[in-house]
C-alpha positions in Angstrom: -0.7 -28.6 -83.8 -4.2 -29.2 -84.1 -6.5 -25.8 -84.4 -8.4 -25.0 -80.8 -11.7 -23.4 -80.8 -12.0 -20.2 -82.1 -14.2 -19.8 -79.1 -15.0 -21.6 -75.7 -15.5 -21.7 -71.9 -13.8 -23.4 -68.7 -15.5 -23.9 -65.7 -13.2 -21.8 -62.3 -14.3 -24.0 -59.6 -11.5 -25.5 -57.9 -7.7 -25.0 -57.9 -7.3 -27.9 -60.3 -9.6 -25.6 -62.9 -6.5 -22.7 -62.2 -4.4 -24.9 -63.9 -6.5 -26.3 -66.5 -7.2 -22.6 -67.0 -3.6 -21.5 -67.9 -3.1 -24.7 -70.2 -6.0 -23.4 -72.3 -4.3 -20.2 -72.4 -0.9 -21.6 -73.3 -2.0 -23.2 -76.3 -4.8 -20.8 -77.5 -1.2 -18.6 -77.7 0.8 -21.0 -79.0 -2.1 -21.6 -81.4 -1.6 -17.6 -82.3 1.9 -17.8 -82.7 2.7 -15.4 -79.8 6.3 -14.9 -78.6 7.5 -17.0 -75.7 7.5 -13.6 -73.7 3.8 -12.3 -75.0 2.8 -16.6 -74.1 4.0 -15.9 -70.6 2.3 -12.6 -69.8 -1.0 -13.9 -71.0 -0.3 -17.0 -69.0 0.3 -15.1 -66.5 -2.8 -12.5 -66.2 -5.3 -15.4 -66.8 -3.9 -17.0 -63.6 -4.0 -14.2 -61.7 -7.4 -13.5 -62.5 -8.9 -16.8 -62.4 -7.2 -17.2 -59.2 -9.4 -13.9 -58.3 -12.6 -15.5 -59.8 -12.1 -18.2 -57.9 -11.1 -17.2 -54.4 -12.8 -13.5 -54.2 -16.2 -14.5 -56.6 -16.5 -17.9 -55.2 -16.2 -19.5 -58.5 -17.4 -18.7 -61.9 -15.9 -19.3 -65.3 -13.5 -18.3 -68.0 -14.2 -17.6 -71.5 -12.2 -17.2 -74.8 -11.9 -15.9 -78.4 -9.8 -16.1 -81.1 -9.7 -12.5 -82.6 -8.9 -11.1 -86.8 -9.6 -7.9 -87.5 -8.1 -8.0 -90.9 -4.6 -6.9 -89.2 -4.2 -8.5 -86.4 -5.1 -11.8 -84.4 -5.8 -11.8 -80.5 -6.9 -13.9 -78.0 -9.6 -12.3 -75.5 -10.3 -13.8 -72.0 -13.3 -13.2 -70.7 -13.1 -14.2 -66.5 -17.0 -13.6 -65.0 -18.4 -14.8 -61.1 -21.3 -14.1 -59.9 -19.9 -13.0 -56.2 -19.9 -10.1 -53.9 -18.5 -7.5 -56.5 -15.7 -5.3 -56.0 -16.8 -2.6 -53.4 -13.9 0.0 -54.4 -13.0 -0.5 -58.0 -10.8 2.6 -57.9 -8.9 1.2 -55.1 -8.1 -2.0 -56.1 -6.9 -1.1 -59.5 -4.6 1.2 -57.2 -0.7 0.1 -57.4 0.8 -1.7 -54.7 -3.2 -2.9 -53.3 -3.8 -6.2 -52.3 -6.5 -8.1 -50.7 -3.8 -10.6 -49.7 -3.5 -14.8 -51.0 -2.9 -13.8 -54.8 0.9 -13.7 -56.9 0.5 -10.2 -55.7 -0.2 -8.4 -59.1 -4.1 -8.2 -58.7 -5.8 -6.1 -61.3 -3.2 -3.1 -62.2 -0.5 -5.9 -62.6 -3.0 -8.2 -64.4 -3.8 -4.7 -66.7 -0.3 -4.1 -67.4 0.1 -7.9 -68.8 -2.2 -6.6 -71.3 -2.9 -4.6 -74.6 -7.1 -4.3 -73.6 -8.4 -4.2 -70.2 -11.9 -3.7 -69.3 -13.2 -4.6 -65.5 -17.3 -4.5 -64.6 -18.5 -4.7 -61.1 -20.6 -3.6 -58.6 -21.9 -4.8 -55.1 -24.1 -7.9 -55.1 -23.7 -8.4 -59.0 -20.3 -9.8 -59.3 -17.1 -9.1 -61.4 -16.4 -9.6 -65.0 -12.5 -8.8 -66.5 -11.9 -9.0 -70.4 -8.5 -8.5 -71.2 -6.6 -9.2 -75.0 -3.6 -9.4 -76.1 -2.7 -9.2 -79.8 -0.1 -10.4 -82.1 
């Protein structure tokens, strides 16, 4: 298989860019050599959250990087819209909260997916999620 980027962005404008979205994540995995399982969760989170930059920020983008530190490699997704924001961050990174149309894992489930998860947003300014996943 034929190297990806090391780094690189999709546009989240449309449903069709959902789709093209998990692809890129598929292979940027496969790429890494991830497990089936470890494929799946990242698959899985990056849906789920450019579903939410999509649908709750009105559209926006997702970016990647291939990751060695010496160790380890990871991929990190960066998902960023310039919406409304989040207006309770503590509350929807609550458990069992939904803001209804997603798979129903929103950001805790999205978190749990994860080894790093990092969410920025505030009224007015939009949302940005990173999350990695390492090998």
């Amino acid at each position: 298989m034929a190297d990806e980027q090391s780094s690189g962005q999709l546009p989240l404008r449309a449903e069709e860019d959902i789709v093209a979205s998990r692809q890129k994540v598929r292979a940027l995995s496969q790429q890494l050599k991830f497990s089936l399982v470890d494929q799946t969760k990242m698959v899985t989170a990056a849906s789920e959250l450019s579903r939410n930059t999509l649908i709750h920020g009105g559209g926006g983008h997702m970016r990647w990087e291939l990751l060695d530190d010496g160790l380890r490699r990871g991929l990190r997704l960066h998902f960023e819209d310039s919406g409304p924001g989040i207006p309770d961050l503590n509350l929807a990174l609550t458990d069992g909260w939904t803001s209804g149309g997603g798979m129903g894992l929103g950001l805790p489930g999205s978190k749990r997916l994860v080894h790093e998860f990092e969410v920025r947003s505030a009224p007015g300014q939009g949302t940005q999620v990173s999350i990695t996943r390492w090998k």
